[in-house]
matplotlib code that plots the C-alpha trace (Angstrom):
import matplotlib.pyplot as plt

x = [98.1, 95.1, 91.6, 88.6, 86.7, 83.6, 81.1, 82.6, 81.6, 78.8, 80.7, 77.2, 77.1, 80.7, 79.4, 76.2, 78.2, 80.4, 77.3, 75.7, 78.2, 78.6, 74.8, 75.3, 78.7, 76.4, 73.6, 75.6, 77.6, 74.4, 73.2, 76.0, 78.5, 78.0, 77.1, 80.5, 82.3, 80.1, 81.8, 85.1, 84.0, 82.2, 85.4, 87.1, 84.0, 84.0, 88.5, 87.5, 84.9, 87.0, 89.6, 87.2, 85.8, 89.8, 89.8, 86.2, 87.2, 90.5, 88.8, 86.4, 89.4, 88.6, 90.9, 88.4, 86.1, 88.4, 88.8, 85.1, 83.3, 86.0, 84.8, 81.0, 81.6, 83.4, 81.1, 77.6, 79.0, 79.8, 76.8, 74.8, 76.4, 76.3, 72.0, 72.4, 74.7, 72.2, 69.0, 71.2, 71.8, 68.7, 67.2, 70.1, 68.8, 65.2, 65.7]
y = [139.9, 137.9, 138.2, 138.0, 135.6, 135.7, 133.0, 132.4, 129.4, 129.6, 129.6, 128.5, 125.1, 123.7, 124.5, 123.0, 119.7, 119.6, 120.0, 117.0, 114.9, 115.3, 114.6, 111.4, 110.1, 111.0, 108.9, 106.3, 106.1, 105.9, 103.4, 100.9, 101.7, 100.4, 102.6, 102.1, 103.8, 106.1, 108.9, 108.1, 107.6, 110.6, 112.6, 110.5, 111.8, 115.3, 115.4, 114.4, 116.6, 119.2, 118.5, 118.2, 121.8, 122.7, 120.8, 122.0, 125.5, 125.2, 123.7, 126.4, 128.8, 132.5, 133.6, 136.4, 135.1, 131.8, 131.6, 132.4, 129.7, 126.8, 128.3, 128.3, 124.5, 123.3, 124.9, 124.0, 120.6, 120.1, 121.2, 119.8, 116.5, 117.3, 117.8, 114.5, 112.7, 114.2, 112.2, 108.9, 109.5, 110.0, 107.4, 105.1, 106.3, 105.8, 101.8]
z = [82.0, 83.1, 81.4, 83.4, 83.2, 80.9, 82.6, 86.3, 87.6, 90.6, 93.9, 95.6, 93.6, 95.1, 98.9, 98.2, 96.9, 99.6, 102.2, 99.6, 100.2, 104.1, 104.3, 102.5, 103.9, 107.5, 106.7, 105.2, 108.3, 111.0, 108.9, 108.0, 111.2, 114.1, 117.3, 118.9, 115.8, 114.5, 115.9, 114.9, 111.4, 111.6, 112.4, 109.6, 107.1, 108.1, 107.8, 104.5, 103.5, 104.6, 102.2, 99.8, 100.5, 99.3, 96.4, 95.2, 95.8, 94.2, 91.1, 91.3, 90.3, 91.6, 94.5, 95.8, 98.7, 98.7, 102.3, 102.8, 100.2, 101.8, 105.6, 104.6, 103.2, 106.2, 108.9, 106.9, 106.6, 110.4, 111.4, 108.7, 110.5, 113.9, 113.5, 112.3, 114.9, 117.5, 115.5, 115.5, 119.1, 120.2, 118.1, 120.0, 123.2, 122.5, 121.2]

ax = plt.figure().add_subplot(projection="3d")
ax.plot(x, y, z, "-o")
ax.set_aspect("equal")
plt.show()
């Protein structure tokens, strides 16, 4: 039999680090990337925050709402990113 657990871990806290880190790998990439490969490094960030939205999750240990947290963590991060592409685009455009 499994026990419940006594103190569950907070499920908000792993989609808030996974939209952490997708603001920082996007800010680190519009600063330090040139403008011809931003956008494939951002694809190459966002693949990997996405596998980091499983791995967080899996840590995380509670099957109920599993699909839901990893979803929430993927789709914040991609359009946490995408409002940020758009900025370094139009700040592209306005140089």
């Amino acid at each position: 039999m499994s026990e419940p657990a006594l103190a569950p871990r907070n499920a908000l806290v792993g989609v808030l680090a996974v939209w952490a880190v997708a603001l920082v790998a996007s800010i680190a990439i519009g600063i330090f990337v040139p403008e011809v490969y931003r956008v494939q490094w951002l694809l190459v960030a966002f693949g990997g925050v996405v596998l980091l939205s499983f791995a967080v999750q899996l840590w995380h240990g509670r099957t109920q709402g599993f699909i839901l947290r990893v979803g929430g963590s993927a789709i914040g991060a991609l359009l946490l990113m995408g409002m940020i592409s758009v900025g370094f685009g139009l700040a592209a455009l306005a140089s």
